[in-house]
C-alpha positions in Angstrom: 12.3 41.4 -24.4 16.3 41.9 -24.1 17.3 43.4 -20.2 18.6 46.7 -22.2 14.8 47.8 -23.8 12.8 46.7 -20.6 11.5 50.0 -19.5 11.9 48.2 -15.6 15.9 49.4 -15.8 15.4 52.6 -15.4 12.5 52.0 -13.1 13.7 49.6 -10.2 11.7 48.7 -7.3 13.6 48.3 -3.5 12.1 44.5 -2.7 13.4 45.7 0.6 10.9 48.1 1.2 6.9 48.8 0.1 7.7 50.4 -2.9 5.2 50.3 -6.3 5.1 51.4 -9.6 2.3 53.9 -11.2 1.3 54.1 -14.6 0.7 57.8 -16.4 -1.4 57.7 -19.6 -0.3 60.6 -21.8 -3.1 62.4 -24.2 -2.4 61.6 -27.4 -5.0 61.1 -30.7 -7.2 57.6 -31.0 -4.8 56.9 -34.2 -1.5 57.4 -32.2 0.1 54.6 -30.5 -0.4 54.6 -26.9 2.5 56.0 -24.5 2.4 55.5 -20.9 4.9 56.9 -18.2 6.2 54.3 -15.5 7.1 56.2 -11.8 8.3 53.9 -8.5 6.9 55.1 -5.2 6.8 54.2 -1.8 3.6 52.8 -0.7 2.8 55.2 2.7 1.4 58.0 3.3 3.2 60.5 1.1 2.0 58.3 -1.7 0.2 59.9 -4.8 -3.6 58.7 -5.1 -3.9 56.5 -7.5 -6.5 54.0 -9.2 -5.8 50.0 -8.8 -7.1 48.6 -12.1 -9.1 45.0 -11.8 -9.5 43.3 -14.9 -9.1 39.6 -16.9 -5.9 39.4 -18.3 -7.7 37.3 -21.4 -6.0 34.1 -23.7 -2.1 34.5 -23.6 -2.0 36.3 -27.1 0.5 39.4 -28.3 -2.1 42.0 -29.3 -0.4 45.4 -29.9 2.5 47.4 -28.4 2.4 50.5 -26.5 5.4 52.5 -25.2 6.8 52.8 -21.7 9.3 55.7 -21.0 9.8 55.4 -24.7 10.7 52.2 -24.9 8.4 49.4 -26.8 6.4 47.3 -24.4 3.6 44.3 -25.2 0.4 44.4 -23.5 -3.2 42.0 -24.4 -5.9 42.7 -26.4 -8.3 43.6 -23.1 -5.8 46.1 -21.3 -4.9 47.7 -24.6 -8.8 48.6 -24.8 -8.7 49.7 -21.1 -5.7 52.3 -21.9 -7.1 53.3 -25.6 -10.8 54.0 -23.7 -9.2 55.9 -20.9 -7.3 58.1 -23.9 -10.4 58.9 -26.0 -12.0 59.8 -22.1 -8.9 62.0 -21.3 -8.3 60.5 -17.9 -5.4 61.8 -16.1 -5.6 59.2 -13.1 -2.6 57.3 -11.9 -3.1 53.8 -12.4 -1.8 50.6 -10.4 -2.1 47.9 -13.4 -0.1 44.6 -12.6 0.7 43.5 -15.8 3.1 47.0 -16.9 3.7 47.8 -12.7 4.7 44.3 -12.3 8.3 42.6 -14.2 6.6 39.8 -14.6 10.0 38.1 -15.8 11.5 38.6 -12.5 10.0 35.8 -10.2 11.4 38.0 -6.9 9.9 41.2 -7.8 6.5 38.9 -8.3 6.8 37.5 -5.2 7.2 41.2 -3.2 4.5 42.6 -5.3 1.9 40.1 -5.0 2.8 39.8 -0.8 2.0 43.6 -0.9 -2.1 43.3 -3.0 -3.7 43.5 0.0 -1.9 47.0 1.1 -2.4 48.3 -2.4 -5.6 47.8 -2.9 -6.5 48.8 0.4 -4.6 52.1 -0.2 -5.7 52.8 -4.0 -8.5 55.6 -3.8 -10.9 53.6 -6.3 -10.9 50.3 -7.4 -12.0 50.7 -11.5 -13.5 47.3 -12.3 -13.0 46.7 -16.4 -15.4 44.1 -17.9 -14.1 44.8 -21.5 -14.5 46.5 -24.9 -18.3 46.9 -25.5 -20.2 43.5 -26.9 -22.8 44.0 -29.0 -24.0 40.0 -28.6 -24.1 40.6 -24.9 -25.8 44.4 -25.6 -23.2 45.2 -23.1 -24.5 49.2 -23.7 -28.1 48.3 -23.1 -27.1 46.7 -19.5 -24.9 49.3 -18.7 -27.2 52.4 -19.4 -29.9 50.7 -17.8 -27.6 50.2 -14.7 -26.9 54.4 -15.1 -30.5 55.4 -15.1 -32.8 52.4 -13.2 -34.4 53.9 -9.3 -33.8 51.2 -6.7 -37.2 49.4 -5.8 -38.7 50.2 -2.3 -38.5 48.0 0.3 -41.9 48.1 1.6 -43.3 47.8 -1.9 -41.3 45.6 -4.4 -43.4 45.6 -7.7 -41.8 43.1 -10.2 -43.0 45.2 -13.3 -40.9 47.9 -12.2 -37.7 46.0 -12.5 -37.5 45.4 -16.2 -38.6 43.9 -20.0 -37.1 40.5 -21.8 -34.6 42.5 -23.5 -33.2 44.2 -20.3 -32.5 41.1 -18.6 -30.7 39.6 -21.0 -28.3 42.2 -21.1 -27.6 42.1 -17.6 -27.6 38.5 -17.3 -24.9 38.7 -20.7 -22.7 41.3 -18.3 -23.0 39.2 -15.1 -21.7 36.3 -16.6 -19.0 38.1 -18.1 -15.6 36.3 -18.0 -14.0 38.9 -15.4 -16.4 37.2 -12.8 -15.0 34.1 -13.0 -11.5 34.8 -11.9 -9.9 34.7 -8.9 -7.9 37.5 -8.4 -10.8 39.8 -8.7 -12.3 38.2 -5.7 -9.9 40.3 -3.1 -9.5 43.4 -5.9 -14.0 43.6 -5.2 -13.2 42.9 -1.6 -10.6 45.1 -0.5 -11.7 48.0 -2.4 -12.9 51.4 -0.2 -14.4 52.5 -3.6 -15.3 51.2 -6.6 -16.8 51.8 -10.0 -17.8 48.9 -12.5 -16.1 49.9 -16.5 -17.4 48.3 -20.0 -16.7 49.7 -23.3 -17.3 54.1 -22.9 -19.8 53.5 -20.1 -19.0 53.5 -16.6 -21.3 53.2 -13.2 -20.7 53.2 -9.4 -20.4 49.6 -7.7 -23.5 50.3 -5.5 -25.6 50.7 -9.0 -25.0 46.9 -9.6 -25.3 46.1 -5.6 -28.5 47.4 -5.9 -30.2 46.2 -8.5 -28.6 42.2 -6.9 -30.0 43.1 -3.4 -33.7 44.2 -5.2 -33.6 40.7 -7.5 -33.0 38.8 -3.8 -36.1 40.6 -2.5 -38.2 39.7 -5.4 -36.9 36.1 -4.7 -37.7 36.3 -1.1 -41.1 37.1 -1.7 -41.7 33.7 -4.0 -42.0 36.2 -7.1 -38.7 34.9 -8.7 -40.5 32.9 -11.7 -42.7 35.7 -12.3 -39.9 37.9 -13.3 -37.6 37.1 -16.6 -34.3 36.2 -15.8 -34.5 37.3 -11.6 -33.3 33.2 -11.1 -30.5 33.2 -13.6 -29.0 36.8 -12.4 -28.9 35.7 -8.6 -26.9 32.5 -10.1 -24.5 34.2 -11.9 -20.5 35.2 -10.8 -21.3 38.6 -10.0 -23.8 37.8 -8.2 -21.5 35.4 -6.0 -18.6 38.6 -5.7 -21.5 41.1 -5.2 -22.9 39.2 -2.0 -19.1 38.1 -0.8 -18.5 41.8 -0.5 -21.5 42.9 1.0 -21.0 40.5 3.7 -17.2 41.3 3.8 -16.5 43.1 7.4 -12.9 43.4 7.0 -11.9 40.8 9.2 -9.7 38.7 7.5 -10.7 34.3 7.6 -8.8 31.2 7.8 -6.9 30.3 4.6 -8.8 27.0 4.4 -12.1 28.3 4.4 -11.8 30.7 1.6 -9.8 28.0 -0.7 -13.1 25.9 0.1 -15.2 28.9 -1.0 -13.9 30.2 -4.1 -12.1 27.0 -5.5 -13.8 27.0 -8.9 -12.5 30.7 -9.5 -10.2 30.2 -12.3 -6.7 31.9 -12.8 -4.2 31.2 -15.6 -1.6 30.2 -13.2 -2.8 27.2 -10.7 -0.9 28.4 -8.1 -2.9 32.0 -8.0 -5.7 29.5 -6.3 -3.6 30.0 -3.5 -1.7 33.2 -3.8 -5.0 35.7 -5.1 -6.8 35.0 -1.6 -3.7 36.0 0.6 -4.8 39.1 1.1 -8.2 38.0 2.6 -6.4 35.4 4.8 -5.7 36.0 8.4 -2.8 33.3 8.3 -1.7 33.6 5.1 1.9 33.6 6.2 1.9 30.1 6.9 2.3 29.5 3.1 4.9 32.0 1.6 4.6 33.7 -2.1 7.1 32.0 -4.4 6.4 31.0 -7.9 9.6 29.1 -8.2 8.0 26.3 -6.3 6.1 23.8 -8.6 2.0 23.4 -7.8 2.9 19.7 -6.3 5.3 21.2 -3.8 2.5 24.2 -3.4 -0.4 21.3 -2.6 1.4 19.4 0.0 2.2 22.7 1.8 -1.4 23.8 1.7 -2.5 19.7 3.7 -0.1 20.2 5.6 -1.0 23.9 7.1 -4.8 22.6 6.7 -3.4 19.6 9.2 -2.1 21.9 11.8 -5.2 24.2 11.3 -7.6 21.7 12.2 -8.2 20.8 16.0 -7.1 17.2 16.8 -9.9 15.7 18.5 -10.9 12.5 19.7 -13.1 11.5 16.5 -9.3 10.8 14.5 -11.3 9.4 11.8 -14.1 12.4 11.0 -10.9 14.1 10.9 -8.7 12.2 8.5 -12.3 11.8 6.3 -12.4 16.2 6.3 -8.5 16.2 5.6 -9.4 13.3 2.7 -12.5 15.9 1.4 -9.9 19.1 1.5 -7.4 17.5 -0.3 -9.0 16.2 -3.1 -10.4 19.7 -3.3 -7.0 20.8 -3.2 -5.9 18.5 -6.1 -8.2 19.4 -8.3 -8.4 22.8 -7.8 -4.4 22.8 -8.4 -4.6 20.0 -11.1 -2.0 18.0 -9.4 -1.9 14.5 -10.3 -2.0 12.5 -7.0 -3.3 8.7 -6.8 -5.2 7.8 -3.6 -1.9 6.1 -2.2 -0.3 8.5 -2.7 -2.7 11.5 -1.3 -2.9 9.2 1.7 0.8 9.0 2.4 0.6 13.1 1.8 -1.6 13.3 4.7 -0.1 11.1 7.0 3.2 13.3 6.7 1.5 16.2 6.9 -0.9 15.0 10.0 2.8 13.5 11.6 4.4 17.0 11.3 1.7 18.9 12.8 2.0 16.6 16.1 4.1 18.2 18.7 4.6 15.3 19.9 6.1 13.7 16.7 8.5 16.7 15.7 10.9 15.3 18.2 14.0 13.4 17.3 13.4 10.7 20.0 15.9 8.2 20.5 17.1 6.4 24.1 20.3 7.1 25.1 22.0 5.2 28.1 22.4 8.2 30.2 18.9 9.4 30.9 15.5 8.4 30.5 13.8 8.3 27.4 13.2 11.2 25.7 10.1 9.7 24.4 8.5 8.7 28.1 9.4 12.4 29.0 7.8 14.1 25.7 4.7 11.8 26.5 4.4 13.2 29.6 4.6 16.5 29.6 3.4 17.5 26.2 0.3 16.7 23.6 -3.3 15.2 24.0 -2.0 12.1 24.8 0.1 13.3 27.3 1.3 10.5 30.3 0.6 11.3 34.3 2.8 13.1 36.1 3.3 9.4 38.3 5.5 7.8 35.0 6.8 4.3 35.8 10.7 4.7 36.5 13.3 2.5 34.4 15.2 -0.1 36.8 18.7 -0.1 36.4 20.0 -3.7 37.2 23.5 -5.0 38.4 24.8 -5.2 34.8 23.9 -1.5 34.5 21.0 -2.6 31.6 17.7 -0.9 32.0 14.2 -2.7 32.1 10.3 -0.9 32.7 9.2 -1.3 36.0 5.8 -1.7 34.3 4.3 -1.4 30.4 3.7 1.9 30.3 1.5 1.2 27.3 -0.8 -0.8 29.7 -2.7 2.4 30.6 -1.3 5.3 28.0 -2.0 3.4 25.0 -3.0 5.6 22.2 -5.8 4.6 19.8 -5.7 2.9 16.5 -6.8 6.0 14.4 -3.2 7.9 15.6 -0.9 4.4 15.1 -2.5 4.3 11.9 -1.0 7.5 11.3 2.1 7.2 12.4 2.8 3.7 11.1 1.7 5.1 7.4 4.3 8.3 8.0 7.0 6.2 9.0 6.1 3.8 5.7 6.4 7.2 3.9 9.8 8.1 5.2 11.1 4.7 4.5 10.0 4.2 0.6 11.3 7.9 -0.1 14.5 7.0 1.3 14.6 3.6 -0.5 13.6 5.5 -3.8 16.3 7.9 -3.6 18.7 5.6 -2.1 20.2 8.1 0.1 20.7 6.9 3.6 23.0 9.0 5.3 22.5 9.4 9.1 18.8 8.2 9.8 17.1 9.6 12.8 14.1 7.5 13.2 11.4 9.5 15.6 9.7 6.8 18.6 6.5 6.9 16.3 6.3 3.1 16.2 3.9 1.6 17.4 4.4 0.4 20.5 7.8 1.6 21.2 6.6 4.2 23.8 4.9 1.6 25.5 8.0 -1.4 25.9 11.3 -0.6 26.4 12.2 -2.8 23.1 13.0 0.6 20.6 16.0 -0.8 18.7 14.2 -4.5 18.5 11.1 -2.3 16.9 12.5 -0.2 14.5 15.2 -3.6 13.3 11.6 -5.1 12.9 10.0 -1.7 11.3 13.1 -1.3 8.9 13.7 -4.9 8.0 10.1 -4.9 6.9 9.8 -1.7 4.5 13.3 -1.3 3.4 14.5 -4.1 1.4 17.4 -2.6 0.3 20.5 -5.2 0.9 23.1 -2.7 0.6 21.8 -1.3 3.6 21.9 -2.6 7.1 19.7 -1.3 10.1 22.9 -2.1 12.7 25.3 0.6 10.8 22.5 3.2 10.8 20.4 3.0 14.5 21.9 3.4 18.0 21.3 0.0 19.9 21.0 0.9 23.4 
């Protein structure tokens, strides 16, 4: 759509500030088209109540236009049967929908937006869930009535003929396993929401209708009267089940990043990156990795090791710990269909497990006018910090320096971290030989070995000479000797 007929220009949002656009339905007969009104607002409390819309977006198909502020506007086939359903209903409500309050063909605007889902969602006055136009296959109307008018079973006396007939639970199963389950966005939209009703074709029920009749199928279970019951084990297996139990055990605290990427990884979203990006809002360190869809999903994975790196204690059992970063990563990979090899995922998480040292995001070199840098890092910071009685450097008659005693003696560090730091330094050399810029390299004292002997430049001439086979390039013009 040309700049001039986006209904956006007239419409801008301040990225600057916590601003949002609302959607107006206007009346109008079933065989007009539909025309919508599109208002910015500031997201506080002066801000109009308003209804966040949570729904599958569907295949990537051109279904039928409606207008915006006059102006002709695209929308799918499954939202354009949200806003016809809400016109035959005659609802006045202001919507939040992200597909018309949203340019998606600004990448900015997406990334303020899609920081902000947690406030809006939080602040919208209902969350309306819409599973779709009505399915007769799934007798979508059968489940959805049944959901209206069904008692919840007591507690003290759960009788399995109460709950329902053949016919019954196969039209809830049919609505449980409805594609709107399955996607990952939806998962903070259930969440966050301080109210919420559940939409399908002209029906419509409160959330705690279909908590309900979840939490009275997992008492029947409890009591071993599952198989006695059509359909009780299939229900309890299905995605709304999963969202349904998430929620009821959601307490508002948000949860490491990590953990929820672990839980809902087989979500599925249209763009890989949403993995990440749709569970912000749940995550208590979610600023760690920023919103921007400009970055590609490779460039998104090696962020995400790398924060789950610095996330996870550093103990003493280095190689439990490289086997869970091994296990996330994978998870990571395929979950953001990056195509990694296991050379390559292993060079990935030696960087990552490098950078999240404190020790190791020092430029260490030796200079002639103080002591190392190194010896002093490795005594006063990290786990594998030195004691406070460090060896001094003798400084002979010819003014060279030589270690009283190898400090590596009695601070050596273990295999598992050399390992490590060997593989990064491997890493840093290949990527510099592939791209065959040199320039000015600062080589960190993350040899092995080179903490512990005062024989740096001998190391890293040994080191370089070794990995970068590059003639054209000489380790004398690039390292300090001391």
């Amino acid at each position: 759509m040309p700049p001039s007929e986006s209904p956006y220009v007239d419409v801008p949002l301040n990225l600057g500030r916590k601003n949002i656009r609302l959607v107006t339905l206007q009346p109008g007969d079933a065989s007009e088209s539909i025309k919508c009104d599109l208002q910015s607002h500031a997201l506080d409390d002066e801000c109009p109540a308003y209804v966040a819309l949570s729904y599958a977006w569907g295949a990537k198909e051109r279904y039928d236009d409606i207008h915006i502020n006059g102006m002709s506007f695209t929308v799918g086939r499954n939202l354009w049967h949200f806003l016809h359903q809400m016109r035959v209903q005659r609802q006045d409500a202001l919507f939040w929908i992200d597909a018309i309050s949203i340019d998606q063909a600004n990448v900015l605007e997406q990334n303020h937006q899609v920081q902000m889902m947690r406030e809006i969602y939080t602040q919208a006055c209902s969350v309306w869930i819409w599973l779709g136009e009505a399915d007769d296959a799934t007798m979508s109307d059968v489940a959805m009535q049944y959901l209206k008018t069904r008692v919840a079973l007591d507690g003290n006396d759960v009788n399995p003929k109460k709950l329902w007939n053949a016919r019954k639970a196969k039209a809830i199963l049919g609505l449980c396993e409805k594609e709107y389950w399955k996607r990952i966005w939806i998962v903070q939209e259930v969440l966050l929401a301080r109210e919420a009703k559940v939409l399908c074709g002209g029906h419509c029920v409160q959330w705690i209708k279909l908590q309900q009749l979840l939490a009275d199928l997992q008492a029947i279970s409890d009591r071993g009267r599952a198989l006695h019951v059509v359909g009780v084990p299939a229900v309890l297996d299905s995605p709304a089940a999963v969202i349904s139990r998430a929620k009821a055990q959601w307490n508002g605290d948000p949860q490491p990043l990590t953990l929820l990427l672990e839980q809902y990884h087989r979500q599925h979203s249209t763009d890989v990156r949403d993995k990440i990006y749709a569970l912000h809002g749940l995550a208590s360190d979610s600023s760690i990795i920023p919103i921007d869809y400009r970055i590609d999903p490779k460039e998104l994975f090696v962020q995400i090791v790398q924060h789950a790196c610095s996330s996870l204690a550093f103990g003493t059992d280095m190689k439990k710990l490289r086997r869970d970063l091994f296990g996330f990563a994978n998870l990571m990979r395929g979950s953001l269909k990056v195509f990694c090899d296991e050379e390559e995922l292993s060079d990935h998480i030696s960087v990552a497990q490098w950078k999240s040292s404190h020790l190791c995001q020092r430029h260490l070199y030796y200079d002639r006018a103080s002591k190392s840098s190194a010896a002093q890092a490795l005594r006063t910071e990290g786990p594998y910090a030195a004691p406070q009685s460090l060896p001094q450097f003798i400084v002979n008659d010819t003014g060279e320096r030589t270690c009283a005693r190898c400090i590596g003696n009695r601070r050596r560090a273990s295999q598992e971290r050399r390992d490590i730091e060997r593989g990064c330094l491997q890493y840093r050399l290949k990527e510099l030989r592939d791209k065959q810029t040199h320039g000015d390299l600062e080589l960190e004292c993350i040899i092995d070995g080179c903490y512990d002997r005062f024989d740096h430049y001998k190391q890293v001439r040994h080191h370089v000479r070794h990995f970068h086979r590059n003639k054209l390039w000489s380790p004398d013009n690039q390292l300090r000797q001391p």
